[in-house]
Each structure stands twice: as C-alpha cells, then as structure tokens.
N, C-alpha and C positions, 0 to 999 in steps of 0.2 A: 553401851556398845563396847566389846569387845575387841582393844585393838593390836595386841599381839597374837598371831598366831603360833602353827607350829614350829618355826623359823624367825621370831625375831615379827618385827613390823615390815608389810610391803603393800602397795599400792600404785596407782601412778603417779607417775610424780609432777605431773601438772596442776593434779586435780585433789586426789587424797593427799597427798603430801605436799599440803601447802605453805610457805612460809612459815605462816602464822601456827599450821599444826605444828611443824618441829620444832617451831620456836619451844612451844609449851611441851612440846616431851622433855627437850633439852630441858627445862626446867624442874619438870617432874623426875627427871636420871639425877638430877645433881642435887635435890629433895632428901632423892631414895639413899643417895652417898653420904650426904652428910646426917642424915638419921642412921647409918649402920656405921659410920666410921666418925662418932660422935667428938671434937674437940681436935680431930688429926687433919692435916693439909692434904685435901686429895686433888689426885691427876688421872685423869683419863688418859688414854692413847686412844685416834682414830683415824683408821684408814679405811681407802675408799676402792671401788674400781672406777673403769674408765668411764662411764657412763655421764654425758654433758652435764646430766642435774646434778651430779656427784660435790660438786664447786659450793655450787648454791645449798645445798643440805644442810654440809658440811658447817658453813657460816651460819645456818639458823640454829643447826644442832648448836654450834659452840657458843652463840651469843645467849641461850638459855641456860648454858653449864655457867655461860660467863656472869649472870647477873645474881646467880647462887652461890659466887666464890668458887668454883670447881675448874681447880688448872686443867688446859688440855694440849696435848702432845699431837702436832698432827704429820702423820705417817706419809702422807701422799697415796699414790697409787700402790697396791701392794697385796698380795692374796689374804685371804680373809684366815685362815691357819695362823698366818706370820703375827695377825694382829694378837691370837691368841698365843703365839710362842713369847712376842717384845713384853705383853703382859706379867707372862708370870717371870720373865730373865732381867725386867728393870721396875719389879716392885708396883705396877699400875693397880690403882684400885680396882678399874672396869680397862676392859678395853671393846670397842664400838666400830661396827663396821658398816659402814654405808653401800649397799648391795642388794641389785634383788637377785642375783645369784645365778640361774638360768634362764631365767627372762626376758623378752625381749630389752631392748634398749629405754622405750618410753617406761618401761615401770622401776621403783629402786626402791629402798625399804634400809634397816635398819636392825643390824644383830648386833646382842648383848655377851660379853665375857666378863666371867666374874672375876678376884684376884688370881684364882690357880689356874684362868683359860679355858675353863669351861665352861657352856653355854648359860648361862643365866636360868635360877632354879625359877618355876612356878608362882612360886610365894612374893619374888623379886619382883617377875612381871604384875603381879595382880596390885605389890605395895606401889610400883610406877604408877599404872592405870588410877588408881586410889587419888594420887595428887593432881594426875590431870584433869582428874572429874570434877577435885575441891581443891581449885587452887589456892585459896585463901589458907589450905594448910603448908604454904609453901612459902619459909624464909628468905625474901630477897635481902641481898648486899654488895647496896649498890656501891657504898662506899669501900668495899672493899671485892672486886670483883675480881674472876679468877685470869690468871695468865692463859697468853695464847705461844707457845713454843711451837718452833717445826724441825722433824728428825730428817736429816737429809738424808741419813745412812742406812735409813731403816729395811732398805730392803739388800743392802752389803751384809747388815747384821741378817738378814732372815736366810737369806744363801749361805757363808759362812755356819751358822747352826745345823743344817742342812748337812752341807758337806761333812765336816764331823762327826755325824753321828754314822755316816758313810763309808769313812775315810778309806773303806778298807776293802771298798767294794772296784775293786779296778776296772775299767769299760773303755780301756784304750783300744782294743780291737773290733768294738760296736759300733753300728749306725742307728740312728735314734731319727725317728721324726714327732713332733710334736707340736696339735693341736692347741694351738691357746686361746682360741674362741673369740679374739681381739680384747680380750678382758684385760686381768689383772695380771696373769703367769707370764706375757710377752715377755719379758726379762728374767722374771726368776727361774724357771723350770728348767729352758734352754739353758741356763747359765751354770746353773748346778751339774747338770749333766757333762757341759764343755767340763770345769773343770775334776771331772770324774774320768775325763780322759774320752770322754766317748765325742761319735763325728754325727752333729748334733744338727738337722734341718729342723727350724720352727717355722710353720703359718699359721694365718690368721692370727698377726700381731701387731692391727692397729691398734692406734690409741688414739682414733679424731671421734668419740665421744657414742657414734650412733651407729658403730657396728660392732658393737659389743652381742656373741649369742645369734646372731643373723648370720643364718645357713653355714653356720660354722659352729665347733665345739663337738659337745659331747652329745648335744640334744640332736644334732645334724651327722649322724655318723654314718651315712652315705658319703660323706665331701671326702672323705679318709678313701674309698674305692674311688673317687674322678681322679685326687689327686695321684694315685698309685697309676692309674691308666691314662691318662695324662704325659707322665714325666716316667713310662717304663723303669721307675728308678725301685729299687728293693731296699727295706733296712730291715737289720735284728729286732726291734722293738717300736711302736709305735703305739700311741698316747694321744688320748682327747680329754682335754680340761672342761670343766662347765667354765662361764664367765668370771665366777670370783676364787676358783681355785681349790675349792673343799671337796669337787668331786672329778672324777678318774674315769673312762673306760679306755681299755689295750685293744689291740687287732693281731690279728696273725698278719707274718708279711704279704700274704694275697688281699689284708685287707678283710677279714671275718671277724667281727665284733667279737670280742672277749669281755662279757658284762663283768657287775660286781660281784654276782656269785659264783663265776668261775675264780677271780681273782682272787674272793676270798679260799675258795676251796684251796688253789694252787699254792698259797701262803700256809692256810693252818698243815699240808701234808707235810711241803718242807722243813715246818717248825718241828713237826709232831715226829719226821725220820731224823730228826735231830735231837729231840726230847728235849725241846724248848716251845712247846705249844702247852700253856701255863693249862694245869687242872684238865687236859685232850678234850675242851671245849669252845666251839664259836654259836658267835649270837648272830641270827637276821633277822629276817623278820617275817612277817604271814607273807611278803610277795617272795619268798626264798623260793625256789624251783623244788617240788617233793622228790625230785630226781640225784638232785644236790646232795637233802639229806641223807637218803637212800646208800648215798656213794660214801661219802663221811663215815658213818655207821658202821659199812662194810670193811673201812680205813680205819677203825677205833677209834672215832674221834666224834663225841657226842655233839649235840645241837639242840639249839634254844632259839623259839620264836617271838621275836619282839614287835609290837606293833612299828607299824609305820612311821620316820621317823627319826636323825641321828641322836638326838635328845633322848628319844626314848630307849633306843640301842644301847647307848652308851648309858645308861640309869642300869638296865639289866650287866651290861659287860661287867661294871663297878659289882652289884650284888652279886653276882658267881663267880666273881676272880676270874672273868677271863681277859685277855688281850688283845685277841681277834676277835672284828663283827664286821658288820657293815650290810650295805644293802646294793639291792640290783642294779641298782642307777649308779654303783661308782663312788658312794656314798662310804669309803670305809675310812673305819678304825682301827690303830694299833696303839693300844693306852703305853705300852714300853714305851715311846714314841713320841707320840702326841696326843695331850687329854680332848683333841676332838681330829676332827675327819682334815685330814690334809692330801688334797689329789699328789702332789708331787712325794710326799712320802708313800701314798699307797703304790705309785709308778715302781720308788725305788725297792720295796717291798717286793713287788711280785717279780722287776728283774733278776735278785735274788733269788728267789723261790727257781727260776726257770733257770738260772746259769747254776742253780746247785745240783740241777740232773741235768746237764748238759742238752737242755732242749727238751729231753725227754714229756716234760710235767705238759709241754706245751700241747704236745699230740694227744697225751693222756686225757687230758679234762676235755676234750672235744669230742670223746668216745664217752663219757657219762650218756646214760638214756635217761632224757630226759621228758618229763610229761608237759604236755600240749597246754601253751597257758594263751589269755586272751584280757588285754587290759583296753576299757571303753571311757576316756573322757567325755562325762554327758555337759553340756554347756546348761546350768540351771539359775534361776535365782534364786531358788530359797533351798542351795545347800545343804542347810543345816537342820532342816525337817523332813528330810527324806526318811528316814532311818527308822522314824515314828508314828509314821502315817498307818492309819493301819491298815488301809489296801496293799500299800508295800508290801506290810508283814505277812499278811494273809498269801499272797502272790509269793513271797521268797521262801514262806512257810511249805508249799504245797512240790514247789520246784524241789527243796530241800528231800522233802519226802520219797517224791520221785527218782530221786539221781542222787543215794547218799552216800556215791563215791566222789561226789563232785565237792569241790572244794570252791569255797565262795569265801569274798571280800568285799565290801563295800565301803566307801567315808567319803566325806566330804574332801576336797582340795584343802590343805591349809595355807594357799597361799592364793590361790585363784577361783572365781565362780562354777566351780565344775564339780561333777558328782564321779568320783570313781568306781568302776565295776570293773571286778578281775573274778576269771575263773579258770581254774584249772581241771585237767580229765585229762586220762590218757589220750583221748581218742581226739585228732583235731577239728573233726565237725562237730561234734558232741559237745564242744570246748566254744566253738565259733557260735552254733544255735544258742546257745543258752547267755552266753555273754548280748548278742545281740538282742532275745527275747528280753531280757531286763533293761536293758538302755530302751528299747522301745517302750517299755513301762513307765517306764522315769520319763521322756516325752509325753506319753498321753497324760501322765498325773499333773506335770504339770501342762498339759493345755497350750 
C-alpha cells in the first residue's frame, strides 16, 4: 500500500494515523537520513498546526527519529512555508510538517522537506515507504538516541525573514483583513503585515485544537462576504489562508473572490511591465482558466500547463526557468522567494502587483472573459481505477468526440476518497450537462 500521496502523508488521525503507524514512519524518516547523510549528525526541524492530534504525532513522530539517533528541533505551531524557510537558513537535513492542510480538523498528515526546502523528491518517498514495509532494514540506536530540542523563536525567526525581503514595501496607509482559518497564520500573517505599517483586522484565529478549516479559511470563502456585511467595515486588501498557510486567495473590498489564477495573472503582468518576469513565463496547471491564458498571450507573457499539484508546478517552474506559477486554489509560487508555495508571501506578492498600478491591475483581471468551468467531487471507493475501466473510456471516448472543444480532466483525489471531474466550454450549460453527465457515470460504475 501506497502511503504517500500527492502531498506528503494524510489520513485521519484517529484511525490511519495511529501511534503505532507514526511511530514506524518516524523510524523509516530517520533510516532514510542516515542512509543519505551517511557518518554526519542529523536534525530535523518540525512544526505543526493547531490541530489537537498535532501534540500526539508529533511525540510518535519524534520517538521513531529518536530511537534511530536523528536529533529533532521542535518548532511549535508555525505555517508549513516557515518550516521550509528555518530548514534551509539553520542547516536542517529535513524539515517535517505535521498538517493536513485544508482539512477538516479530525484529519492531519505529514509533509516532507528536503535540505534546500523543498518538497521531498519521489525517490525519497518511495526509499521511506521501502523501510516501513522491511523494518528489519532499519538501524536502531538505542544507546545512542537522538536529542529532543524546542525553538521558541521560531516563528519571530519566520516573521522577521518575511519582513525583509519586504522591507521596502510601505502599507502604512492600508487596511488589511485577514482570514487565518484558526490554523497556523493566527500570528504570523497579521504580524507581518502590522509591522509593514499596515491597520491589520485578523479572524478566525483560534488555537483550541478543533476549529482549525471549519467554515472558516480559504475552503469557506463565503465567511469573507457575512463578515464584510456584518461589520459594514471596508479594507484595501483582503486575504484567506488554508489552515497550514501554503495557500492564499484575495477578495475585492465588496468581498469577490480573487482566485489563484487571477493572482497569478496580476503578479506575472506587474513583473513582466517591469522586465522582471524571468524568461515572460508562468506555470499552472490543466485547472488554469483557458480565459487566463488567452489574456497572458495577448500581454506577451507565455504559459505552461502542469498537472495538478505544487510538487509538480514547481518540478516544471525549476525546468523552464520560471519564477511564477501556482494554481487556482491559491496554491502559488515565487521560486525568487520561496522554493515552495507560501500563502503569506503570495499575499505580499499580489499587494505589490496592485499598489504598482495604483489599483488599477485590480479592476483589470475582473474584465478577463473567462470560459465557463465546472469542478465535480465524486465521493468513490476505488479512486484509483476509475481512469482504466474501460466503460469509462469508451463513455469519455465518445463525449470527447462529440464536444472537441470541450476540455476535460479527471484524477483521483490525492489526498481524499474522491474522484475529480472538471470541465471546461465556453457555454455554462454545456459546461454544467457534461460535468454532471460523468459524475453520474462514476455513480452508476461504481453501483
């Protein structure tokens, strides 16, 4: 069984993630360490979100690094980015983050960073998976087990880096509201922003374990329109985190969702009238809006589709030399920046972009025409054989024929029991019947 997905390891954490399973990852992680960092003293760094199991993990995770000698550094609460920033700015071999990211609160899971902060390659996960299956290939030492250290400052150090790379970006005259989803950002995002000079409202920033991602965030972005009519209050910018802080979406101040591929749009034009948009290329990916491209194109600014995916975005960004990507869900990339998706950098990114045309960029990207798209979460068990069935094929073979301006996607969830269907057409009924006729298909197949 296959236990990383596209994202690191997630499950629930009652039941898939049990003690006894993390024990043995942690032991398999700190295997895979000391076979690639053969003779050297390694430490991990690992931070968590707020999620109650987050506690508990954390101690199984480290008591498996600990019985393999593998010191670990433990961060506290802290966005999943920072863990990847503390990595490559204090020398960690891995750094490991305890999260299932968008989630509700009962599930949490487990992402990998290698030394340079970025997602952990293929070959990594498959040599983990390898020792959990054969533990017998796995050195314990018991007599010399690894330390347990805790960084108080870790999330002072993650702000401070932040602000820095900023320093220059003034927002003394702005209001900010911001989304933290009761995750991991309650402290960081608001904090960056206050001292960026800007007058900074945050909600949703518990931290009592089980309202992490409930009706709040970026997956709830209705709660951004109660809260604007609500409290008749207006700001310049506004910001919805997912729970562990790697993804982003903005709103206009009436509260109209500004997804990842306007964001990105609005970032690669400001770079590109600047002649700092590396190689006048961005990556997304097949859910990019053909409307998007269309618009880029028109702006000089070429485009590349990558599957679904930050891992896989960021594999394509690195091979084309670009610097901007990212995806619809908020999900973006600025490799100058950060070698993976950090929502509060992509924040600060797009306020840029919009205060270098004085607003303008803002009103612009909501006049793209854009084509009619339709995304079906089908709830399935067996995910992972849809794609090869050959009634499927024959049925998406015959629709294909039929409609070959229709543009189709299918896959499986990599993180959850669900089969994805996405279709795009100009036309919204034409977009609506056909997305609906396939998720109906996907129900009768599977019975």
């Amino acid at each position: 069984m296959k236990r990383f997905g596209t994202d690191g390891i997630r499950g629930l954490a009652s039941n898939e993630l049990s003690p006894e399973f993390i024990f043995q990852i942690g032991k398999s992680i700190g295997a895979f360490l000391n076979e690639t960092f053969l003779g050297e003293e390694i430490t991990v760094c690992i931070g968590r979100d707020t999620r109650s199991s987050g506690k508990r993990i954390e101690k199984n995770l480290v008591d498996g690094l600990n019985l393999v000698g593998v010191n670990s550094v433990l961060l506290g609460i802290i966005p999943t980015p920072a863990v990847s920033m503390l990595c490559i700015k204090n020398n960690y071999q891995m750094g490991i983050v305890i999260s299932a990211s968008h989630n509700p609160a009962e599930y949490n899971g487990i992402k990998l960073f290698n030394q340079n902060g970025e997602k952990t390659e293929a070959q990594a996960e498959e040599r983990i998976e390898t020792f959990f299956t054969c533990p017998l290939l796995i050195q314990e030492t018991p007599g010399m087990p690894g330390r347990v250290l805790k960084e108080i400052n870790a999330q002072e150090e993650y702000i401070n880096s932040v602000v820095e790379k900023y320093k220059d970006l003034d927002l003394s005259s702005y209001s900010i509201l911001i989304d933290c989803a009761n995750g991991a950002t309650g402290v960081t995002s608001p904090e960056v922003f206050r001292k960026l000079g800007a007058n900074v409202e945050a909600i949703n920033t518990k931290n009592d374990g089980d309202s992490i991602n409930e009706k709040c965030g970026s997956t709830f972005p209705s709660i951004i329109k109660e809260h604007l009519d609500s409290t008749k209050k207006t700001y310049d910018f506004i910001f919805s985190h997912d729970g562990d802080g790697d993804r982003v979406l903005s709103f206009t101040p009436k509260g109209i969702v500004i997804d990842g591929d306007h964001m990105i749009t609005s970032t690669a034009l400001s770079r590109a009238s600047k002649d700092q948009l590396q190689n006048k290329l961005v990556v997304g990916t097949v859910m990019t809006n053909e409307g998007i491209i269309e618009y880029l194109k028109e702006n000089g600014i070429k485009f590349h589709r990558s599957n679904v995916g930050d891992k896989y975005v960021y594999r394509d960004m690195v091979r084309l030399s670009a610097e901007v990507g990212g995806e619809q869900s908020g999900h973006l990339l600025f490799l100058d920046k950060s070698p993976t998706g950090d929502g509060l950098i992509s924040a600060l990114e797009f306020v840029q972009a919009i205060l270098s045309t004085n607003f303008k960029l803002m009103e612009d990207i909501h006049n793209i025409p854009l084509y009619e798209q339709r995304l079906i979460n089908v709830p399935v068990r067996n995910k992972n054989g849809i794609l090869e069935l050959p009634i499927f094929k024959k049925a998406i073979k015959e629709i294909e024929e039929k409609h070959k301006n229709a543009r189709m996607v299918f896959r499986p969830s990599g993180t959850e029991p669900l089969f994805r269907v996405f279709v795009e057409t100009k036309n919204r009924e034409l977009t609506d019947q056909l997305a609906n006729k396939i998720a109906v298909l996907i129900k009768d197949i599977e019975g």
